[in-house]
py3Dmol code that shows the C-alpha trace and the ligand (Angstrom):
import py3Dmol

protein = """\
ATOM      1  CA  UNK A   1       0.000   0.000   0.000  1.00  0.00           C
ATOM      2  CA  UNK A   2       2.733   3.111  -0.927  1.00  0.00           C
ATOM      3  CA  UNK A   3       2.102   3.009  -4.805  1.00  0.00           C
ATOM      4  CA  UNK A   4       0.423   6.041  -3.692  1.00  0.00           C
ATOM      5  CA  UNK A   5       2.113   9.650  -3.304  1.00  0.00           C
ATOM      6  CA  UNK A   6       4.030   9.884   0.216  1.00  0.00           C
ATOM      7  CA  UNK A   7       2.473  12.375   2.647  1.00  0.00           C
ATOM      8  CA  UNK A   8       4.412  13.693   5.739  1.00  0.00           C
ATOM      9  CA  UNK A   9       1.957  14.514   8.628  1.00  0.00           C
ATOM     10  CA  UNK A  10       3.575  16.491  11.427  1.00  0.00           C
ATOM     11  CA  UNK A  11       0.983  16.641  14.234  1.00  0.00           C
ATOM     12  CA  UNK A  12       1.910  16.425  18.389  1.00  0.00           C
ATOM     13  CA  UNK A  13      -1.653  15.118  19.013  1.00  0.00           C
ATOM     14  CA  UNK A  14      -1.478  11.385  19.255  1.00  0.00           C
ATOM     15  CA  UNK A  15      -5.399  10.634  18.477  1.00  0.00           C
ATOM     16  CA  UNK A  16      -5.595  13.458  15.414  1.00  0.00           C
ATOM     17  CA  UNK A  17      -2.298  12.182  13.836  1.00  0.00           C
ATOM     18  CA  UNK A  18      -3.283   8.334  14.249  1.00  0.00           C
ATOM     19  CA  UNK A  19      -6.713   9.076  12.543  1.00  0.00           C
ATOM     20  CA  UNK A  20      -4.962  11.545  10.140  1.00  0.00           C
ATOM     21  CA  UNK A  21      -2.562   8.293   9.276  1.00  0.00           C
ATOM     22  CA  UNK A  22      -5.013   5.066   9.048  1.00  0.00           C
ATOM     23  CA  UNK A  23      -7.402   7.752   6.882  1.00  0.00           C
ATOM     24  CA  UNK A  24      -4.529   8.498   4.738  1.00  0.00           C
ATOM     25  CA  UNK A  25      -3.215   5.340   4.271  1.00  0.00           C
ATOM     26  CA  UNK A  26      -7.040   3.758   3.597  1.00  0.00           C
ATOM     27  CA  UNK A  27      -6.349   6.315   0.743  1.00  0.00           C
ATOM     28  CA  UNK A  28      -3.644   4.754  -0.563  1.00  0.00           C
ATOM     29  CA  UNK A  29      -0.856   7.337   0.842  1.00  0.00           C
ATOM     30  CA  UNK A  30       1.802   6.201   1.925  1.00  0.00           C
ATOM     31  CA  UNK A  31       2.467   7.846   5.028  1.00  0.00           C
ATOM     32  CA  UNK A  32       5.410   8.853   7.368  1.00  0.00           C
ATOM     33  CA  UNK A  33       4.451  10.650  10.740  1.00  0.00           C
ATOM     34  CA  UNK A  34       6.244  13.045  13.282  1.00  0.00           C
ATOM     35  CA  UNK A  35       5.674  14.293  16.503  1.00  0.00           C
ATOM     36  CA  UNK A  36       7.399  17.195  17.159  1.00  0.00           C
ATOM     37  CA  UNK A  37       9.114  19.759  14.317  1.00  0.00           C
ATOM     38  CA  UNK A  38      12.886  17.481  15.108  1.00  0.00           C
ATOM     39  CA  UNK A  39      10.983  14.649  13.605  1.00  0.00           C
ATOM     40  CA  UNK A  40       9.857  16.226  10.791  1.00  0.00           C
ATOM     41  CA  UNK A  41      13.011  17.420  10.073  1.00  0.00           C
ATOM     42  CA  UNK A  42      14.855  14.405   9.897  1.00  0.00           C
ATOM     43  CA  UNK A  43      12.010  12.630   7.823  1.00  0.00           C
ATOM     44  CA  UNK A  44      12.010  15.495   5.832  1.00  0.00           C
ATOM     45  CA  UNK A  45      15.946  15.100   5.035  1.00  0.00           C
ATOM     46  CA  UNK A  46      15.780  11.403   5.132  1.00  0.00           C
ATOM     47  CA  UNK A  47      13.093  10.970   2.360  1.00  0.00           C
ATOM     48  CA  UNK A  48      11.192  13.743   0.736  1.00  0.00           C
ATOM     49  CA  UNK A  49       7.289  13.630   0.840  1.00  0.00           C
ATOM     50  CA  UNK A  50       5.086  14.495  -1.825  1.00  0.00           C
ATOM     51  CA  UNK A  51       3.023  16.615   0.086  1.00  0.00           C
ATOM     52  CA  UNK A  52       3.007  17.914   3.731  1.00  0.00           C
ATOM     53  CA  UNK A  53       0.367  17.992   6.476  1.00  0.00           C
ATOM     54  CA  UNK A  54       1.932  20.573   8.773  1.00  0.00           C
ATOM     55  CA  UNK A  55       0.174  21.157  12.474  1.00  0.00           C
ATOM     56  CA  UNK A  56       1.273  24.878  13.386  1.00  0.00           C
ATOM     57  CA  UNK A  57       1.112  24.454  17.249  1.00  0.00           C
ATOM     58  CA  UNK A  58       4.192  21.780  17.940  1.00  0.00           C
ATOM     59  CA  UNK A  59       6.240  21.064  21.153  1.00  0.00           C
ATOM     60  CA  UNK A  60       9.553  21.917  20.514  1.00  0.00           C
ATOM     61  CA  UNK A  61       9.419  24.733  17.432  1.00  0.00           C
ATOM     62  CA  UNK A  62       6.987  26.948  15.613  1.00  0.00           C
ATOM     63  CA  UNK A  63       5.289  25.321  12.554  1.00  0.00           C
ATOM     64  CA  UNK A  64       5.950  28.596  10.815  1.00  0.00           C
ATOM     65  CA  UNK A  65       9.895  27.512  11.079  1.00  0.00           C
ATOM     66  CA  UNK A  66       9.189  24.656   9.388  1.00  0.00           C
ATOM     67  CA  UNK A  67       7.204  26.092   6.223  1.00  0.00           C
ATOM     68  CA  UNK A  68      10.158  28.364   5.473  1.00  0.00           C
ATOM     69  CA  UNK A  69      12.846  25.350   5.968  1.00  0.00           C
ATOM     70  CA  UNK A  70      10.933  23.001   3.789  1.00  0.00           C
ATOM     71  CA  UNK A  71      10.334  25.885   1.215  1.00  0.00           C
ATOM     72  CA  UNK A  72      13.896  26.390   1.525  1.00  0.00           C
ATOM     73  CA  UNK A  73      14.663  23.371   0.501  1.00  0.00           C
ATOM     74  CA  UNK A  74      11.708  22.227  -2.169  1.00  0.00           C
ATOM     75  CA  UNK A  75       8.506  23.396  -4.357  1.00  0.00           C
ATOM     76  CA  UNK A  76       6.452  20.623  -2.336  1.00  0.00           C
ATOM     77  CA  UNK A  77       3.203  21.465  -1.312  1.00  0.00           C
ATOM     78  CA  UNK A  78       2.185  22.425   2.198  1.00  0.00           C
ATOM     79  CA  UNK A  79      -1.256  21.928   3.543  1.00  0.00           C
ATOM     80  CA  UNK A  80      -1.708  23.738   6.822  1.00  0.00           C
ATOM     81  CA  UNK A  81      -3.432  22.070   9.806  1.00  0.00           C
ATOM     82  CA  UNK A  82      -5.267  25.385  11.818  1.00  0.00           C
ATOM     83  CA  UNK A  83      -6.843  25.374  14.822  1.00  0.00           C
ATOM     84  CA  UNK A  84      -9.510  28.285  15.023  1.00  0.00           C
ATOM     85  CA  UNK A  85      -7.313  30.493  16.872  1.00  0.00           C
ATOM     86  CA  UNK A  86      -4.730  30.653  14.958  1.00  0.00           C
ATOM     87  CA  UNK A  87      -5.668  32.940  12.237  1.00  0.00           C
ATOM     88  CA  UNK A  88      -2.662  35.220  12.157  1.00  0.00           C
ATOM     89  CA  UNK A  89      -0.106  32.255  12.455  1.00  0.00           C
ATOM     90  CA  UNK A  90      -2.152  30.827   9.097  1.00  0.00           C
ATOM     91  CA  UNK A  91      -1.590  33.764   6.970  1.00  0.00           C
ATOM     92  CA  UNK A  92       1.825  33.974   8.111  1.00  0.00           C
ATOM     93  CA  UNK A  93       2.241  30.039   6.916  1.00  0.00           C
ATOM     94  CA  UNK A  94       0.419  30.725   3.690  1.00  0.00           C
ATOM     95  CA  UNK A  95       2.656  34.285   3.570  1.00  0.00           C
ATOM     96  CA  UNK A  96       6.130  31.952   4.037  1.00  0.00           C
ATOM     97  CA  UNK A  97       4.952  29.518   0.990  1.00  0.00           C
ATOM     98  CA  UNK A  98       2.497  27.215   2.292  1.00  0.00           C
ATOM     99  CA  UNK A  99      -0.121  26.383  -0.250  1.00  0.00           C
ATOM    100  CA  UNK A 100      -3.467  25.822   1.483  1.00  0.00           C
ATOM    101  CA  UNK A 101      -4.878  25.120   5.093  1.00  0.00           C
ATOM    102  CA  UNK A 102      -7.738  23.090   6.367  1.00  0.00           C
ATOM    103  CA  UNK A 103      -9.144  24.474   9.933  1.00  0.00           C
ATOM    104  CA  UNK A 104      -9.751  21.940  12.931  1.00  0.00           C
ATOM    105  CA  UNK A 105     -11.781  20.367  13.041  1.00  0.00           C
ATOM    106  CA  UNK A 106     -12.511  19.695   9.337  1.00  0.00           C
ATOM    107  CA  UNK A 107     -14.399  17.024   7.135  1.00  0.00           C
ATOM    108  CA  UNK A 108     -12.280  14.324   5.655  1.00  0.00           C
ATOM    109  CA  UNK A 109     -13.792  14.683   2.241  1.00  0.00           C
ATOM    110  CA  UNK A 110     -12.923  18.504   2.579  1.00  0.00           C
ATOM    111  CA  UNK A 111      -9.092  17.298   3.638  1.00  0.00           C
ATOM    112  CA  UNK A 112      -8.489  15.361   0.593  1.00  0.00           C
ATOM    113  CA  UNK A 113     -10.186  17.751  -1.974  1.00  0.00           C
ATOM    114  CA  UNK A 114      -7.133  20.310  -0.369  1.00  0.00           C
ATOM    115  CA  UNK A 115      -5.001  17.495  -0.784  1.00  0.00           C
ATOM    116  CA  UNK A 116      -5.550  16.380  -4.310  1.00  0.00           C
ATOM    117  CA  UNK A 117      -5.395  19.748  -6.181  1.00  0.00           C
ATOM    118  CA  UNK A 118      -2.161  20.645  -3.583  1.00  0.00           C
ATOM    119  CA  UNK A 119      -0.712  17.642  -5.567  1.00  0.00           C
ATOM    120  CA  UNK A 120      -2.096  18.541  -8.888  1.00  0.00           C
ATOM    121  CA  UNK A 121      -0.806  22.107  -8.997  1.00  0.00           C
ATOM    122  CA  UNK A 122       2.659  20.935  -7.926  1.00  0.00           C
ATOM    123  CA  UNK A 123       2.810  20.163 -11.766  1.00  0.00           C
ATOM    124  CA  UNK A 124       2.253  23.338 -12.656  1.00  0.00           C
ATOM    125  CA  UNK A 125      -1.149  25.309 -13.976  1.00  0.00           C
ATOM    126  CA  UNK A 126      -3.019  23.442 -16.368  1.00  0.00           C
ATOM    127  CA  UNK A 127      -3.541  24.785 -19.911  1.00  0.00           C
ATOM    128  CA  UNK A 128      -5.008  23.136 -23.404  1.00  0.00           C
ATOM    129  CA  UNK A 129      -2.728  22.598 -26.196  1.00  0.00           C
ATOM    130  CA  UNK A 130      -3.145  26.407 -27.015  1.00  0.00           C
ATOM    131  CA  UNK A 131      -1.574  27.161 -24.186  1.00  0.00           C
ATOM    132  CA  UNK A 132      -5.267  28.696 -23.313  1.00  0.00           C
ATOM    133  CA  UNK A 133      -6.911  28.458 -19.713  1.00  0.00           C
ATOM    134  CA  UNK A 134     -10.244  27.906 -20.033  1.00  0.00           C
ATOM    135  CA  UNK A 135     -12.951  27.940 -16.842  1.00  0.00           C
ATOM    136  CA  UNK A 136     -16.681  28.205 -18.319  1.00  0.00           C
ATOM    137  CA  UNK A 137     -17.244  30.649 -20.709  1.00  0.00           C
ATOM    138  CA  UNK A 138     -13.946  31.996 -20.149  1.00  0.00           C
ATOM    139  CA  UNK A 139     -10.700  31.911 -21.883  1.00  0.00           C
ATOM    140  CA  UNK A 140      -7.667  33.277 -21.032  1.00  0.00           C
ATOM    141  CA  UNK A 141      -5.294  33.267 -23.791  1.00  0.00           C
ATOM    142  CA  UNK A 142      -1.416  33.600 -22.613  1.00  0.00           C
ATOM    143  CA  UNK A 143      -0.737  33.716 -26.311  1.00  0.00           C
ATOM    144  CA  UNK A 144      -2.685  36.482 -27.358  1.00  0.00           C
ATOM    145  CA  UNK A 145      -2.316  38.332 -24.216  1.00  0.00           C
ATOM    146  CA  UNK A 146      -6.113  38.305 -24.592  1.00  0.00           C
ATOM    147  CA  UNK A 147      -9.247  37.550 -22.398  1.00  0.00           C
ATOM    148  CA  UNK A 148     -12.893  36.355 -23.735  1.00  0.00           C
ATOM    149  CA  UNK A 149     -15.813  35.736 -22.745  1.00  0.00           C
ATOM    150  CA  UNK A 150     -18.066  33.696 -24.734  1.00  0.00           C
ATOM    151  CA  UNK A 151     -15.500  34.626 -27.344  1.00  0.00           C
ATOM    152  CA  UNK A 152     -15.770  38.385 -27.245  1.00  0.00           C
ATOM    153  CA  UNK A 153     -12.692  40.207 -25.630  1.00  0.00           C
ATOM    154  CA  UNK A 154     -13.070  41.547 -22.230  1.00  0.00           C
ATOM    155  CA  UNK A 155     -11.118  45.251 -22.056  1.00  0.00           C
ATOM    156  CA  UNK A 156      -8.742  44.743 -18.781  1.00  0.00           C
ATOM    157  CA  UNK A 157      -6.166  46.846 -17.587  1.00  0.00           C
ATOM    158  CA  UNK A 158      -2.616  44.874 -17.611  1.00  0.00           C
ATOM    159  CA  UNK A 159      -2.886  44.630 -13.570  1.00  0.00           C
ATOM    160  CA  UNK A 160      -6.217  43.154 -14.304  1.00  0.00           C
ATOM    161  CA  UNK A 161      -4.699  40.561 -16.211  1.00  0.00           C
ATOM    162  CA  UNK A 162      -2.086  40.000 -14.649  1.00  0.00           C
ATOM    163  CA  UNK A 163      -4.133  39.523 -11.116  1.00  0.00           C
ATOM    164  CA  UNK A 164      -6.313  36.848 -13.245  1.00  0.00           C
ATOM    165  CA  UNK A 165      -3.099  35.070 -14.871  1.00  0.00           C
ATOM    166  CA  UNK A 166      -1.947  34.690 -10.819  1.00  0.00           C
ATOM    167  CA  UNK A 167      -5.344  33.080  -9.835  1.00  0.00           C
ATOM    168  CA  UNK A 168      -5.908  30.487 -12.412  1.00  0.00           C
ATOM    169  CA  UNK A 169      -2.749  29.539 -12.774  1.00  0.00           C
ATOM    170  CA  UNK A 170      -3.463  28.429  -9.117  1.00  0.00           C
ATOM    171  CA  UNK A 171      -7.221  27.779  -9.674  1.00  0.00           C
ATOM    172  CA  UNK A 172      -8.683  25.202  -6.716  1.00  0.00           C
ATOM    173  CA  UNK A 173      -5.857  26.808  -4.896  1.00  0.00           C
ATOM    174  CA  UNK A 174      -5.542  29.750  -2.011  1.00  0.00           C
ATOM    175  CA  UNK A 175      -3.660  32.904  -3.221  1.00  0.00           C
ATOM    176  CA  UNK A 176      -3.098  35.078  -0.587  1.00  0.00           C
ATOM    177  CA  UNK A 177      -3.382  39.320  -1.030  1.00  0.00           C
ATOM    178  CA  UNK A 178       0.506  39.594  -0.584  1.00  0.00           C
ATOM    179  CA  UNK A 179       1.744  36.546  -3.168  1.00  0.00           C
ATOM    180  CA  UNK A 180      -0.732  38.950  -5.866  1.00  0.00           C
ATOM    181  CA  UNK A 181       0.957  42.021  -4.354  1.00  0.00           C
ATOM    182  CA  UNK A 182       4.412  40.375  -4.884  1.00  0.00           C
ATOM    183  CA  UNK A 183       3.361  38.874  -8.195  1.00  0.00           C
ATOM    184  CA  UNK A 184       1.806  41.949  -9.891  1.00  0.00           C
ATOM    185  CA  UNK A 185       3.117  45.005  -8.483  1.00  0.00           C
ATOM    186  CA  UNK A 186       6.454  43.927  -6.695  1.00  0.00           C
ATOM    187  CA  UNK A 187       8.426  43.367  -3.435  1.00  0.00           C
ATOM    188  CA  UNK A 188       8.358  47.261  -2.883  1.00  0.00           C
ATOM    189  CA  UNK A 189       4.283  47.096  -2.397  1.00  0.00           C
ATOM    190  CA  UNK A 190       3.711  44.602   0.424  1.00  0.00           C
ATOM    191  CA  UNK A 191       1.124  45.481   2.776  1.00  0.00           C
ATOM    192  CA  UNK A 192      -0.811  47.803   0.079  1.00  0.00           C
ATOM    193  CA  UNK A 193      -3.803  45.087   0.944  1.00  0.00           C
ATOM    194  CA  UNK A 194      -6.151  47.776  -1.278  1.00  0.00           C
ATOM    195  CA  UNK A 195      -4.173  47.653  -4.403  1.00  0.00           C
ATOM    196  CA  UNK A 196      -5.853  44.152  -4.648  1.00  0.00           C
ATOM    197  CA  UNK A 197      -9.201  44.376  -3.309  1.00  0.00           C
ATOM    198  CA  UNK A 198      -9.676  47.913  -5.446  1.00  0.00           C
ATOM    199  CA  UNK A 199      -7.982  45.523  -8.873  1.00  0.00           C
ATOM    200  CA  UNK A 200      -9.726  42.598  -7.950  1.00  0.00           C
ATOM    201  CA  UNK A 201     -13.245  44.437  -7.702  1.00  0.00           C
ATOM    202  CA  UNK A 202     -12.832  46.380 -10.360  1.00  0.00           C
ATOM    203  CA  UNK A 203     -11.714  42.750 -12.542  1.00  0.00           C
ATOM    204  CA  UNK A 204     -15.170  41.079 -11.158  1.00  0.00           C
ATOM    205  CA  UNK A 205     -17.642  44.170 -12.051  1.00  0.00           C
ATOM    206  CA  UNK A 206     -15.957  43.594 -15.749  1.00  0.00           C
ATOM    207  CA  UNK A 207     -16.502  39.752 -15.806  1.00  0.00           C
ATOM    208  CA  UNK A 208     -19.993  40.618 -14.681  1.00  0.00           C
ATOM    209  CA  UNK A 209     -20.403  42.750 -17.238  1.00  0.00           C
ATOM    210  CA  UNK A 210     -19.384  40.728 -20.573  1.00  0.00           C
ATOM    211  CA  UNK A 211     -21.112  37.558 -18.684  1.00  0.00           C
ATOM    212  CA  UNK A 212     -25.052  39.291 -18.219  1.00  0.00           C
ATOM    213  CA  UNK A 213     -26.231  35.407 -17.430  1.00  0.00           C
ATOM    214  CA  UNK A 214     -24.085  35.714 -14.421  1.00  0.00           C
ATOM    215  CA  UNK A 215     -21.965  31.948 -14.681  1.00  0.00           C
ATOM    216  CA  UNK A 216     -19.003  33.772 -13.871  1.00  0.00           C
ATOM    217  CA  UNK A 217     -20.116  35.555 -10.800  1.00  0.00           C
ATOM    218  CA  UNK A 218     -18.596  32.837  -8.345  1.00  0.00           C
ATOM    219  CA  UNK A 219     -15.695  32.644 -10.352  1.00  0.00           C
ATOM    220  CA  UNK A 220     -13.204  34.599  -7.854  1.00  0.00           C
ATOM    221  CA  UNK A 221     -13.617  33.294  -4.579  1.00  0.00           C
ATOM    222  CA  UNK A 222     -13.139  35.482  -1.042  1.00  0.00           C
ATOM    223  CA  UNK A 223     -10.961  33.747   1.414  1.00  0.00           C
ATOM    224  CA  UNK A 224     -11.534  36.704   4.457  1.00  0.00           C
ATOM    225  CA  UNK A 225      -8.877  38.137   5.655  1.00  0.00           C
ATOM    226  CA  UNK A 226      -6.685  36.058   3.529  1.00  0.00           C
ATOM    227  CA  UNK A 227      -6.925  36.264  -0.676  1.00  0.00           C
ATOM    228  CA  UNK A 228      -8.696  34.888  -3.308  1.00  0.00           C
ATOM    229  CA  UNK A 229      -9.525  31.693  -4.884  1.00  0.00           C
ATOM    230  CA  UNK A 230     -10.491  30.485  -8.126  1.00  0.00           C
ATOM    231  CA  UNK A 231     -12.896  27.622  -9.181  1.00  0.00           C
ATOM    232  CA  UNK A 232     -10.960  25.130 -11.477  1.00  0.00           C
ATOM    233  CA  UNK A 233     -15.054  24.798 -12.868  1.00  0.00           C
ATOM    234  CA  UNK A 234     -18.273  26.461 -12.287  1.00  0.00           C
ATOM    235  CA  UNK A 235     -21.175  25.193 -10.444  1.00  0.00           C
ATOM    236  CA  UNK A 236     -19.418  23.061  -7.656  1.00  0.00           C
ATOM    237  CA  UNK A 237     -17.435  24.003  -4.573  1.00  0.00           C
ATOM    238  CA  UNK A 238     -13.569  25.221  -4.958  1.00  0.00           C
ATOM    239  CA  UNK A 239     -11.355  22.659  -5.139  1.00  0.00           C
ATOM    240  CA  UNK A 240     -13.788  19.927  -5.347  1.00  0.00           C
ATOM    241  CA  UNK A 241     -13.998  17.239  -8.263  1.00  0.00           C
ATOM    242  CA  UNK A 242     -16.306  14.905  -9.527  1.00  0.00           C
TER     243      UNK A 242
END
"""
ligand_1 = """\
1
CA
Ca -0.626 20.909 17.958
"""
view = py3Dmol.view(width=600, height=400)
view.addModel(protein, "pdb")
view.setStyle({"model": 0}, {"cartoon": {"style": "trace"}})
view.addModel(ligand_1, "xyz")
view.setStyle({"model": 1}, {"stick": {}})
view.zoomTo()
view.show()
């Protein structure tokens, strides 16, 4: 049972991680656990995972040390284990590279739909043979430098497009408000939180517009407090597939 892709769950809590573990593995991960942040560590070194289950509350050292060592070190996915109190120390974790979170307690479908596209978009965004992304009636052509909707252009500013590029190519997954900052405007704008919300309303009231049947309108997704995140399809939850 470890044709499957390897998952490293860091968690100090004996029950969660042993449930975490024999739910995993009935999965078909294959599955290495650690107690404390030293443990995960030396697994860590020993054998990369595929994908990480990182608790943010250990023993011995902050789970927020560990996203930036790992993401030191490797492009592999992070999934963030919150507790409800611990919103800061999440953003900070998604801030330092982690790719997603799932808040305690969560549902176990809900865990592996975070799981699956965290694994999915380590291969990078997913286009057709165009090189097109295509959600809906949507299209965004790299190409071209072009965006339609039902095949007529949509007029967007380059931030605009640039702000849509970011969140499909990570559609399913969360993009926090600074990785857009970063990725649009630059290292010199962190903490200009507005630049996004005014670019990313301003992107949706346009969307709206050249889509009057309103598919599109749950396209961009609110994360509060966090960023934004895109539906890989319309008409289901984020994230989730069939
Ligand atoms: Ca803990």
């Amino acid at each position: 049972m470890s044709g499957g892709p390897r998952i490293l769950v860091v968690e100090d809590d004996l029950e969660t991680r042993r449930a975490l573990a024999r739910e995993l593995r009935a999965r078909g991960y294959a599955v290495e656990e650690a107690e404390d942040g030293a443990t995960a560590q030396r697994r860590w070194l020993a054998r990369r995972p595929d994908v990480v289950l990182l608790d943010l509350g250990l023993p011995d050292l902050d789970g927020l040390t560990l996203v930036t060592r790992f993401r030191r070190d490797a492009a592999t996915p992070i999934v963030i284990l919150s507790g409800r109190y611990e919103e800061r120390e999440k953003v900070e974790a998604l801030e330092r590279g982690a790719d997603d979170y799932v808040t305690k307690p969560f549902g176990v479908a809900e865990l592996h739909a975070r799981l699956r596209v965290a694994l999915r978009r380590a291969g990078g965004p997913v286009a057709d043979s165009g090189g097109r992304l295509v959600v809906g009636p949507l299209v965004f052509d790299v190409g071209r430098h072009e965006v339609t909707v039902d095949g007529r252009p949509v007029d967007l500013t380059p931030r605009e497009f640039e702000i849509l590029r970011v969140l499909l190519a990570n559609a399913g997954r969360l993009v926090t408000k600074g990785r857009i900052l970063r990725a649009v405007w630059g290292e010199a704008y962190q903490g200009e939180d507005s630049y996004v919300y005014v670019h990313v309303s301003q992107l949706r009231r346009k969307l709206a517009a050249a889509d009057p049947e309103g598919r599109l309108r749950d396209l961009i997704v609110t994360e509060p407090g966090v960023g934004y995140r895109v539906r890989e399809s319309l008409g289901g939850d984020p994230g989730r597939e069939p």
